[in-house]
C-alpha positions as CSV (number, residue, x, y, z in Angstrom):
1,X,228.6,-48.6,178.5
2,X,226.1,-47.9,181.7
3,X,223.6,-45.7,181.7
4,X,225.7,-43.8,184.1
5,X,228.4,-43.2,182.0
6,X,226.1,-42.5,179.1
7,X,224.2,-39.6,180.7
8,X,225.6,-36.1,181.8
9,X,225.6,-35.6,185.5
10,X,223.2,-32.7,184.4
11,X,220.4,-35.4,182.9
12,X,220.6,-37.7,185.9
13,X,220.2,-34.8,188.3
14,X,217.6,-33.4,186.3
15,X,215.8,-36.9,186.1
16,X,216.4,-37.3,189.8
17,X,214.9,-33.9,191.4
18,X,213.0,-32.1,188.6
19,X,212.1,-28.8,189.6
20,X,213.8,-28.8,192.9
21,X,217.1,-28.2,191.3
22,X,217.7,-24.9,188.3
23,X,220.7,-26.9,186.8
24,X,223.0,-25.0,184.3
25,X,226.3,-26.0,183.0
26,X,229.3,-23.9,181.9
27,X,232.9,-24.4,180.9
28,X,231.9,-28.4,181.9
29,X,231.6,-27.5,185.5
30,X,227.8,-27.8,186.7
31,X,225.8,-25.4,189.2
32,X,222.3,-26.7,191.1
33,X,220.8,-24.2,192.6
34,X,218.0,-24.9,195.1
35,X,215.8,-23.7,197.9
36,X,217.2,-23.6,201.2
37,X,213.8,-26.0,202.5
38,X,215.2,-28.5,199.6
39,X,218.8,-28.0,200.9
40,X,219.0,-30.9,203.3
41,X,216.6,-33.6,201.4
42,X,218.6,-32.7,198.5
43,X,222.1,-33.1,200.3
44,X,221.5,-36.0,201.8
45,X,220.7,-38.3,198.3
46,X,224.0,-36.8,197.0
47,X,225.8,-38.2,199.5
48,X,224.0,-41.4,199.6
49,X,222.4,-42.2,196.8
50,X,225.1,-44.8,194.8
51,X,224.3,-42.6,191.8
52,X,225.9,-39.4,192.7
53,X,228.1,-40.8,195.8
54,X,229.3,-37.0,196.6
55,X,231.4,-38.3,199.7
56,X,233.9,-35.7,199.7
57,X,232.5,-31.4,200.5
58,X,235.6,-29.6,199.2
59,X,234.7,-25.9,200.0
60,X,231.9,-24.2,201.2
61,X,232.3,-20.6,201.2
62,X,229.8,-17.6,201.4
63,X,228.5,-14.7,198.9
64,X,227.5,-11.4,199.0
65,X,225.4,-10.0,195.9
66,X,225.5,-6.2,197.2
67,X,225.8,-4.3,194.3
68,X,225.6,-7.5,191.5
69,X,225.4,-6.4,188.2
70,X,226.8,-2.4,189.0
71,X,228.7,-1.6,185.9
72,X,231.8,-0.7,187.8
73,X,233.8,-3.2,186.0
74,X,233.9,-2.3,182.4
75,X,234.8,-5.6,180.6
76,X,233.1,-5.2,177.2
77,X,234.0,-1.7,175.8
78,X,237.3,-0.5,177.7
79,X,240.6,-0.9,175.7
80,X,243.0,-3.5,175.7
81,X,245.8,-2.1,177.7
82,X,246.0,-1.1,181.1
83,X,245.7,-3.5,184.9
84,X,242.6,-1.6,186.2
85,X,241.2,-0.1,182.8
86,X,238.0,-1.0,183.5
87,X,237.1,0.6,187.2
88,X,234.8,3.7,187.1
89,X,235.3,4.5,190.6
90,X,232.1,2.9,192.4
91,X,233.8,0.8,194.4
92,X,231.5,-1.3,196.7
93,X,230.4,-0.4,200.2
94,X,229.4,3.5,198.7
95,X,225.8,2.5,198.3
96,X,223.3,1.5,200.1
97,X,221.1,-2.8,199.6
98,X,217.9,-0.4,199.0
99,X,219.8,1.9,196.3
100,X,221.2,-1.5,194.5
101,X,220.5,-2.5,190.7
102,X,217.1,-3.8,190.3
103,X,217.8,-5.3,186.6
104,X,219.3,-8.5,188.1
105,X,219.1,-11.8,187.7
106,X,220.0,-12.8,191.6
107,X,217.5,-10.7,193.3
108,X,218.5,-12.4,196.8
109,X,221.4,-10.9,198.5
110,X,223.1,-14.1,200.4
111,X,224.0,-17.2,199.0
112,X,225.7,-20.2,200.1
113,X,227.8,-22.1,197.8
114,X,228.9,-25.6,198.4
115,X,231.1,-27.5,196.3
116,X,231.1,-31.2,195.8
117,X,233.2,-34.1,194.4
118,X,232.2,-37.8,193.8
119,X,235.8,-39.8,194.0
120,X,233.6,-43.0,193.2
121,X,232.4,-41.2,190.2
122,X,235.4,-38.5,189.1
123,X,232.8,-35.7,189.1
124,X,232.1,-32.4,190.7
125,X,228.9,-30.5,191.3
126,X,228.7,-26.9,192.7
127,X,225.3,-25.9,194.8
128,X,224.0,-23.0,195.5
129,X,221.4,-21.7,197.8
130,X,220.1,-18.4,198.6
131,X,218.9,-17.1,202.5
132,X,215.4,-15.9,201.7
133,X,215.7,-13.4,204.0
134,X,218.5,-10.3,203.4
135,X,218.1,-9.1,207.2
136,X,218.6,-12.1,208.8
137,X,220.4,-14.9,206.3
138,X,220.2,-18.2,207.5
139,X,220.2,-21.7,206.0
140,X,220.3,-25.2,207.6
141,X,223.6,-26.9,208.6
142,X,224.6,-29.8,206.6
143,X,227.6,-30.6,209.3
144,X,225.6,-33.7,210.2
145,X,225.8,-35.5,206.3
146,X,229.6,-33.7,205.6
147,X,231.4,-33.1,209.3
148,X,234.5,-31.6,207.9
149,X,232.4,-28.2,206.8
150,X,231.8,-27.8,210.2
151,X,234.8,-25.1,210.0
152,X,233.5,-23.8,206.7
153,X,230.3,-22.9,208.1
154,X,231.3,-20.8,210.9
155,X,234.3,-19.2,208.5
156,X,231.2,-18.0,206.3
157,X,229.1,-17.0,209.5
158,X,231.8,-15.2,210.5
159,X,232.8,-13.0,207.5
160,X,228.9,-12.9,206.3
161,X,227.0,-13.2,208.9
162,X,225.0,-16.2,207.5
163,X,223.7,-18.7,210.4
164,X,223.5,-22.3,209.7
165,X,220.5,-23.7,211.5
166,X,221.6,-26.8,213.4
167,X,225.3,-26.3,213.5
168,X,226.9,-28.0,216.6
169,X,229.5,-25.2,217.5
170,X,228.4,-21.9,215.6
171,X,230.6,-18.8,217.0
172,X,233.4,-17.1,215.0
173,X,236.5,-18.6,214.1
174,X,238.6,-15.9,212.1
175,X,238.2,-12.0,213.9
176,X,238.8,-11.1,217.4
177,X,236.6,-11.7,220.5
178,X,233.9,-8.8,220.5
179,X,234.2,-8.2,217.1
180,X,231.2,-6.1,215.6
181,X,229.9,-6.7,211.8
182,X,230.9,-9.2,209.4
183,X,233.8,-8.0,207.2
184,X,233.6,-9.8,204.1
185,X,230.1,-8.1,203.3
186,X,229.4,-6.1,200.7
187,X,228.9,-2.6,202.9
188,X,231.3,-3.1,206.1
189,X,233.0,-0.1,206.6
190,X,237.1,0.2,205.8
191,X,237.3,3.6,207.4
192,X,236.1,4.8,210.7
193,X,236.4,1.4,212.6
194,X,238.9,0.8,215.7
195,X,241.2,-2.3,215.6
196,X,242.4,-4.4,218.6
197,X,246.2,-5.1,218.7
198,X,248.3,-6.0,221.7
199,X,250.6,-3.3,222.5
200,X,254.2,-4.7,224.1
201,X,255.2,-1.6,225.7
202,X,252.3,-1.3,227.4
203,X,251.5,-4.8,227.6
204,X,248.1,-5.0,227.5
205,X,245.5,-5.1,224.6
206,X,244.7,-1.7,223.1
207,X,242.0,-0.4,220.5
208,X,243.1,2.3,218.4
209,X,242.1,3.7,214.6
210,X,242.4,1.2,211.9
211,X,245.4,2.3,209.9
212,X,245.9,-1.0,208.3
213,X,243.2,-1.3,205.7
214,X,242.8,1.4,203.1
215,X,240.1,1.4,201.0
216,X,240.7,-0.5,197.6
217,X,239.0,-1.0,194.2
218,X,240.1,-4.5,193.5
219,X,240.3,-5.9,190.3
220,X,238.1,-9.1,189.8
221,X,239.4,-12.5,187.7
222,X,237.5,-12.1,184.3
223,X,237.2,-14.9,182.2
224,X,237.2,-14.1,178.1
225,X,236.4,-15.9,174.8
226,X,238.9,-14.0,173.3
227,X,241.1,-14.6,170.3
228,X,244.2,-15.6,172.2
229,X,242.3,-17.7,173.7
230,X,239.9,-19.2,171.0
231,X,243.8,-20.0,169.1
232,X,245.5,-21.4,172.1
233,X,242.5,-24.1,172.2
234,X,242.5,-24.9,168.7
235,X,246.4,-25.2,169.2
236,X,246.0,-27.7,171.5
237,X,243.4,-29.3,170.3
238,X,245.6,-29.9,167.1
239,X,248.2,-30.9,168.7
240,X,246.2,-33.6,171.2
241,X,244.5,-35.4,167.1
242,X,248.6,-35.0,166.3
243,X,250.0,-37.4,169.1
């Protein structure tokens, strides 16, 4: 056996970067999170390095941590029955960044997060990088070590309004031309906007009252250790030493 197969991609990144990198691992998928000064450096040794050979970006996709750690979602103490049994009707974009949670542990409102797979290797990494500054989020490109994000990146700068220094083509890709705000943050308003929409009678584009978004509490994918689920493993696993 190699040492490569012998040590967790965790260990070898650990041994690789030290302290640039807060490595944890869950549910054997594996998060690096770094400074966006490292993000480049870092980037570029996964992609090269024969080690860690990340060839392929999958996704990169942005996040908005308005309102993180809000207990709107009741998932601990709310009964068993029931779709949305957990919402207690604070439903983001009614508060304001200042009036946010302080007891957090991501006290940095943007993040990027990129994810990563090795095909020489079978492995997947997940990074993820914070824009130091909440008024004005920006991090550098990493088009020029992974071209195919190119697209990614002005997806996220579209919906978030997080700029990738050194992108070759940075404008929006998804919302109309003139669009105002960035609709996939936290705070953008559902109500009291105008929508553009060409208009075949009178042939000609028209703004007029958004009437097709209604403001929503949606109901986020939570993952349990539950029983179900604590027997379905053992199930499996029983069945796997079986055959």
């Amino acid at each position: 056996m190699t040492d490569l197969q012998s040590s967790s991609l965790a260990e070898r990144l650990a041994a690789r970067f030290g302290d640039t990198l807060k490595i944890s691992t869950a549910r054997n998928e594996t998060t690096a999170e770094l400074a966006a000064a490292d993000l480049l450096a870092v980037a570029s040794a996964l992609h090269d390095e024969p080690g860690f050979s990340f060839g392929e970006l999958v996704d990169l996709c942005g996040v908005d941590y308005l309102g993180y750690g809000q207990t709107e979602w009741d998932t601990q103490t709310v009964t068993g029955t029931g779709f949305s049994r957990g919402v207690e009707g604070e439903a983001m974009g009614r508060f304001q960044w200042s009036d946010r949670p302080r007891n957090v542990d991501q006290p940095r409102r943007f993040a990027s997060v990129i994810h990563l797979l090795s095909v020489e290797h079978n492995q997947r990494l997940r990074l993820r990088v914070f824009c130091e500054d909440d008024s004005l989020p920006m991090l550098p490109s990493v088009s020029g070590i992974w071209p195919g994000v190119n697209w990614f990146e002005r997806e996220a700068f579209d919906l978030y309004g997080i700029i990738y220094d050194g992108h070759p083509d940075l404008r929006r890709i998804l919302t109309d031309y003139g669009f105002v705000g960035h609709p996939f943050r936290k705070d953008f308003p559902l109500i009291g906007n105008v929508e553009v929409r060409y208009d075949p009678d009178q042939k000609r584009v028209i703004y007029e009252p958004v009437t097709s978004v209604e403001p929503r509490v949606l109901v986020p994918r939570t993952i349990r250790d539950d029983a179900d689920l604590l027997q379905a493993k053992a199930e499996a696993a029983d069945h796997w030493r079986e055959n």
